[in-house]
C-alpha positions in Angstrom: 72.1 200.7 85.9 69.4 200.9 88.4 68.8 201.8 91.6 67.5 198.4 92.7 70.7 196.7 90.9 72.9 199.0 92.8 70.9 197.9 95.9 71.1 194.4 95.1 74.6 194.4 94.5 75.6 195.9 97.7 73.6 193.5 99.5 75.6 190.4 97.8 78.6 191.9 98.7 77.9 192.7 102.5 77.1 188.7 102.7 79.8 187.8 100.4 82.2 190.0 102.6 80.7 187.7 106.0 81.7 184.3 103.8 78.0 183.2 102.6 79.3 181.4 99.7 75.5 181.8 98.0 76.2 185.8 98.0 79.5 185.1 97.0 78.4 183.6 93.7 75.8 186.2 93.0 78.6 189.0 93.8 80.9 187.4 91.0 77.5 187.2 88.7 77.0 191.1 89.6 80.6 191.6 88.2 80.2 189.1 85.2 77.3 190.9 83.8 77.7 194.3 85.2 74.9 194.4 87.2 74.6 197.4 89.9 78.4 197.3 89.3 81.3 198.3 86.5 82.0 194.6 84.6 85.0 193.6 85.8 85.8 189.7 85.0 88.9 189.1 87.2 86.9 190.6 90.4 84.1 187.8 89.0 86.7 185.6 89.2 87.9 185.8 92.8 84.0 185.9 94.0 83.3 182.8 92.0 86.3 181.3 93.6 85.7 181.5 97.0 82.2 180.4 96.6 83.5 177.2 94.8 85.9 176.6 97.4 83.2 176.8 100.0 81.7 173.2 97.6 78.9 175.9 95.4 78.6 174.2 92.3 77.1 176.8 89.6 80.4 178.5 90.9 83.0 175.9 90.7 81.5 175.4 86.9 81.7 179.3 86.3 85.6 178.9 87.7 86.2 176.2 85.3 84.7 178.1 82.8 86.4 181.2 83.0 89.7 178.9 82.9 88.6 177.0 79.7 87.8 180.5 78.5 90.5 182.6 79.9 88.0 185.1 81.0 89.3 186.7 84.2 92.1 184.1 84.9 94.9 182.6 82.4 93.5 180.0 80.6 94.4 176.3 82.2 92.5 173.7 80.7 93.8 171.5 83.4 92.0 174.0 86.2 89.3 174.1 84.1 88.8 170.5 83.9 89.3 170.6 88.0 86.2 172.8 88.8 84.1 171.2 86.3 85.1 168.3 87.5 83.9 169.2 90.9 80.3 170.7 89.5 79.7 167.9 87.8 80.4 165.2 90.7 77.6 167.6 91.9 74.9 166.7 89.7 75.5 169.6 87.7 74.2 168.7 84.0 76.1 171.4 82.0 79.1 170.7 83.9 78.6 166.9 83.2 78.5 167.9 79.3 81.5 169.5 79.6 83.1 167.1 81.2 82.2 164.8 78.1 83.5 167.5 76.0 87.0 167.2 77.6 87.5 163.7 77.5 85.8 163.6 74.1 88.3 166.2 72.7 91.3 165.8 75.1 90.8 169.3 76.8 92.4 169.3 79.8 92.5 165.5 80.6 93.6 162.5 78.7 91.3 162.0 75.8 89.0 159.1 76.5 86.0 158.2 74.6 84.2 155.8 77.5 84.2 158.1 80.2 83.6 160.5 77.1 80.0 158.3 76.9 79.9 158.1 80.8 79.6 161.8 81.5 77.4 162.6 78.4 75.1 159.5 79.5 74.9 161.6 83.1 73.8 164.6 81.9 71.5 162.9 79.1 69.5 161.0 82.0 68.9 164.8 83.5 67.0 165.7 80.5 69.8 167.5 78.2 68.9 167.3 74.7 72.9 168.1 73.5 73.8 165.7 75.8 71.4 162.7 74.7 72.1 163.8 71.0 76.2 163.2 71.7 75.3 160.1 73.2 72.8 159.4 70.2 76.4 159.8 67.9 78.7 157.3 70.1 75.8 154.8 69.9 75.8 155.5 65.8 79.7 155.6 65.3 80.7 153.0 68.0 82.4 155.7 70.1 83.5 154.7 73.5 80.5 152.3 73.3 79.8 149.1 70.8 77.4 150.4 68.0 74.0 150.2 68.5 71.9 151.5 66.1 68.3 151.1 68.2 70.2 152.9 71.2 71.3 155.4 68.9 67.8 156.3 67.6 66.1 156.5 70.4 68.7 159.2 72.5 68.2 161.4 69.2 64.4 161.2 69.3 65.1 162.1 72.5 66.9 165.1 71.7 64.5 165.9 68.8 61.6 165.5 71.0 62.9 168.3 73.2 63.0 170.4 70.0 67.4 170.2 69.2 67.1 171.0 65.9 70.3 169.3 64.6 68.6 166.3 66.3 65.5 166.9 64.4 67.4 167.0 61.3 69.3 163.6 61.9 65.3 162.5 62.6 64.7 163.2 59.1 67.6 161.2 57.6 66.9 158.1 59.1 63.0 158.5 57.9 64.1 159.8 54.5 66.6 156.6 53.5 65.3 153.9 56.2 67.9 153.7 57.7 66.9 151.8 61.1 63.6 153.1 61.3 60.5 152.2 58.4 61.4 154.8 55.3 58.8 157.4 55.8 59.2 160.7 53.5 56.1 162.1 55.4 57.4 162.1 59.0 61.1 162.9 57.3 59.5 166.0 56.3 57.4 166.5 59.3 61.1 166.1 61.2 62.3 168.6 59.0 59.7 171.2 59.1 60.1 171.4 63.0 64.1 172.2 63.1 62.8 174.7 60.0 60.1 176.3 62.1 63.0 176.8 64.7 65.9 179.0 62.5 67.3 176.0 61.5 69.5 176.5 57.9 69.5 173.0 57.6 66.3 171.9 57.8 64.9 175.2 56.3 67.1 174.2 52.9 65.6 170.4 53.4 62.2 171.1 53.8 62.3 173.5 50.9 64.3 170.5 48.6 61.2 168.1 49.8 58.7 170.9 48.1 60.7 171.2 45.4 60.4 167.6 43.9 57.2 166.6 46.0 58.8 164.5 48.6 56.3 164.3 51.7 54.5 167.2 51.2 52.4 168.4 47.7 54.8 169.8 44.9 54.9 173.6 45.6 57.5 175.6 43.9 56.7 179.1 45.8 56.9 176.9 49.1 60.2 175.6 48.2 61.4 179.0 47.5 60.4 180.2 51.1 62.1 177.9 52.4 65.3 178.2 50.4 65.1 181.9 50.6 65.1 181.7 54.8 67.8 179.2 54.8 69.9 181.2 52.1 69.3 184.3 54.2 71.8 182.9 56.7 74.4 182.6 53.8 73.6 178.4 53.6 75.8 177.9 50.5 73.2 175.0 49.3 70.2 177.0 49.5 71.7 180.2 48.0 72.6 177.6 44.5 69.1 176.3 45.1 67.5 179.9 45.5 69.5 180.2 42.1 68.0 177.5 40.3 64.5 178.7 41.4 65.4 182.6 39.0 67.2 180.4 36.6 63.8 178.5 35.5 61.1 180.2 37.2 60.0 177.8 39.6 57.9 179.5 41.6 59.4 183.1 41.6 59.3 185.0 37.8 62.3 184.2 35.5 65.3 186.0 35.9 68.8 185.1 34.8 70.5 187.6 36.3 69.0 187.0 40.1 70.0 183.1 39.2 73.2 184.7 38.5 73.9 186.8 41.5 72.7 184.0 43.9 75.2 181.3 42.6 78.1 183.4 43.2 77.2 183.8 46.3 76.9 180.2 46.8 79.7 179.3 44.4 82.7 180.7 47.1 81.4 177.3 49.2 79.8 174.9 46.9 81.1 173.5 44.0 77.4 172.6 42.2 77.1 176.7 41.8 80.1 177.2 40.2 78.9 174.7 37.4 75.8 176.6 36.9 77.8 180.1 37.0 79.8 178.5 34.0 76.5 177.6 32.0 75.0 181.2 32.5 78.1 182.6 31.4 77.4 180.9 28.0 74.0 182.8 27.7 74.4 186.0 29.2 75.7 189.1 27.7 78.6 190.8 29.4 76.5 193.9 30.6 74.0 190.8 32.4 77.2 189.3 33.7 78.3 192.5 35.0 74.7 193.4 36.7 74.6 189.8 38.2 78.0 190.4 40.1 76.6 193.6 41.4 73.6 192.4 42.4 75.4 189.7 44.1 77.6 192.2 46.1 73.9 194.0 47.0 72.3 190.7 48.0 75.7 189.9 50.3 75.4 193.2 51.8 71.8 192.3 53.0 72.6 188.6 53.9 75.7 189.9 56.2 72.7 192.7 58.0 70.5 189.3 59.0 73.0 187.5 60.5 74.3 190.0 62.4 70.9 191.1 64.0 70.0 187.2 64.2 73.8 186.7 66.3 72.7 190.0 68.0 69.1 188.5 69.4 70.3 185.4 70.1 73.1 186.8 72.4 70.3 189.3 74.1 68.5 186.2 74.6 71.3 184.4 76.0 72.1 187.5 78.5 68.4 187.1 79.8 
């Protein structure tokens, strides 16, 4: 804790104190996040409140977040459908979402899939990718709105465009089977490649499939197993089997049964596909192979389990900044 947070801190709360409801919000952000102060959510809390009461509306979405959460308060999802509610009326995008989210699922209000649609189209006109890729799936599954499948496309271009790599990936679908759009395996895997370049396990596993057999790009087996191998490194059941097949034939990495071995039971606790293959190695291997594949397996988990965790650790350093 530095001397400038300290500083900063006491500042926010000399104007929070005088009823500035700006300083108010910052003093509950101090004691959110601990900066120039101990953490202390239910202090956060009461600062966030007062500034929401005063009509702030990053507070009055922090209030009903900390009620959908239970962070600081007891969790209401009727509150926390209140202050959202409020944020939102405001303009505020992420509280719009949310407020999507609730009548989507039912949290906190009565669930209704048109006003579902309303909010998410509010928050998808400001820009938010999540938002116009929700809006892209009522216009797909005719929820809260009639199906329209030229609506549908163009919020989750949208969304891709902004680089939502789930939106991305539903890019791809409709170019790979032509489904509303002219079939095009090239810009399906061009769609693919971008959520891949991103992290995406999804797209990763696609765009290695699409090397694999040829599909939009040149046949490259040692591509395909990059690909695979990033994917299956954040335990994708799919791309573990396919990793699998890649030591099972020596496609593009040198033969070895019992790597195929290890990486279909890892895939085989999810995917059904793996467990088929597990049952054909069996037939081949010796049980001293068998019993090296299993360990090697527990080894490969071991490492699989160590990227996730530093990947979930980044992502949430990232989120804090």
């Amino acid at each position: 804790m530095s001397a400038g947070e300290i500083k900063a801190f006491e500042r926010f709360k000399a104007g929070a104190e005088e009823g500035n409801r700006f300083y108010q919000f910052n003093l509950g952000k101090c004691y959110e996040e601990g900066v120039g102060v101990k953490k202390d959510p239910m202090l956060a809390a009461v600062w966030y409140m007062k500034s929401a009461e005063q009509g702030h509306a990053p507070a009055q979405y922090n209030v009903g977040h900390f009620y959908r959460t239970g962070q600081g308060v007891p969790k209401d999802l009727a509150q926390a459908f209140f202050w959202t509610l409020k944020a939102a009326e405001q303009g505020d995008e992420f509280a719009q979402f949310n407020i999507g989210l609730s009548y989507s699922e039912g949290d906190g209000v009565k669930k209704d899939d048109a006003l579902a649609v309303i909010w998410w189209r509010k928050a998808a006109e400001h820009g938010m990718a999540d938002a116009q890729y929700n809006l892209g799936t009522c216009y797909q599954s005719g929820s809260g709105v009639p199906k329209d499948q030229p609506q549908a496309i163009q919020w989750y271009r949208r969304a891709a465009d902004q680089g939502l790599a789930v939106a991305q990936c539903t890019m791809a679908e409709f170019y790979a089977k032509g489904d509303g759009v002219t079939k095009d395996e090239v810009q399906s895997a061009t769609w693919y490649r971008k959520a891949a370049e991103q992290g995406d396990a999804h797209g990763q596993n696609a765009l290695g499939v699409y090397y694999f057999y040829g599909r939009g790009v040149a046949k490259d087996y040692k591509q395909a197993a990059f690909w695979y191998r990033k994917a299956a490194d954040q335990g994708d059941a799919v791309a573990l089997s396919n990793l699998g097949e890649i030591y099972a034939n020596g496609f593009g990495a040198a033969k070895d049964e019992i790597e195929a071995y290890a990486y279909y039971n890892l895939s085989a606790i999810d995917y059904e596909e793996a467990r088929k293959e597990i049952e054909k190695l069996e037939k081949k291997l010796s049980r001293e192979e068998i019993a090296a594949g299993q360990k090697r397996a527990k080894e490969l988990q071991k490492v699989i389990e160590a990227k996730i965790s530093a990947k979930k650790a980044e992502e949430e350093n990232k989120a804090r900044k």
